[in-house]
N, C-alpha and C positions, 0 to 999 in steps of 0.2 A: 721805285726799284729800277726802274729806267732797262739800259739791255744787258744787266746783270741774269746772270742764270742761277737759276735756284737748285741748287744738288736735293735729292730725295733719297729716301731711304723708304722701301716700303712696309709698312707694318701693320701685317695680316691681322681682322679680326672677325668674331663673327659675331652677327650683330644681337642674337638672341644671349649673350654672353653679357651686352652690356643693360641689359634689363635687372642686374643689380649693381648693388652700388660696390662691391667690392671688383667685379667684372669690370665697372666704367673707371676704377682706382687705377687697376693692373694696367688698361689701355693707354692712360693719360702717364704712366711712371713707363710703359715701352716707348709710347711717345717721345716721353724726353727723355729718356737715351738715345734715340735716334737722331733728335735734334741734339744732342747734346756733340754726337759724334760728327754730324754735318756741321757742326759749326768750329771742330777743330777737336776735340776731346778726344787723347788715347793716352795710352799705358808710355807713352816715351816723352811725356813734355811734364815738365815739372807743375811742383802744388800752386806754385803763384800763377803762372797762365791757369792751369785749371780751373779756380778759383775766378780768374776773371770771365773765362769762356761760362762758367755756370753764373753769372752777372750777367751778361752779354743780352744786347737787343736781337741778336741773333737767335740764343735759343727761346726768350721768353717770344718771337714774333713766330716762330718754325713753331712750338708747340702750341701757339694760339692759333695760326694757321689749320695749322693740323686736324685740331678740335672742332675748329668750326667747318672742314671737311666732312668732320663724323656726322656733323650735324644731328645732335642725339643727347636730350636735354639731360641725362645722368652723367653723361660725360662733358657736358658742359658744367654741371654743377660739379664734378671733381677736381676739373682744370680750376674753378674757381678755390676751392678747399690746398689745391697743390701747391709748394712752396717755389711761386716763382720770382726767386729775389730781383729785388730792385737794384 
């Protein structure tokens, strides 16, 4: 990453929430909206950027980041279940 800055978005949770698995779903789909947004995604850039930005090593690395933040093995196994394309 070198002296690149990393933009964040915060995204409150609270942790007795993610003690099921629909809690640790909701957390990892905030997630990546938020990565999705930090990494260029809004309502004024057309479907083919979008489409690329939901590709991107930027959001599948920001919502891997993210998760391994929570540190919180339901929400580890959701990010796993989550479609983060290739």
């Amino acid at each position: 990453m070198g002296d690149e800055e990393v933009q964040r978005i915060p995204v409150t949770f609270y942790r007795a929430d993610l003690a099921t698995a629909p809690g640790a779903r909701d957390l990892v789909a905030r997630i990546d909206r938020a990565a999705l947004t930090v990494c260029g995604d809004s309502t004024a850039i057309g479907s083919e950027l979008r489409r690329a930005i939901e590709r991107s090593d930027c959001r599948r690395d920001a919502v891997m980041r993210a998760v391994r933040d929570v540190n919180d093995l339901n929400v580890d196994y959701a990010a796993g279940q989550y479609d983060l394309e290739d």
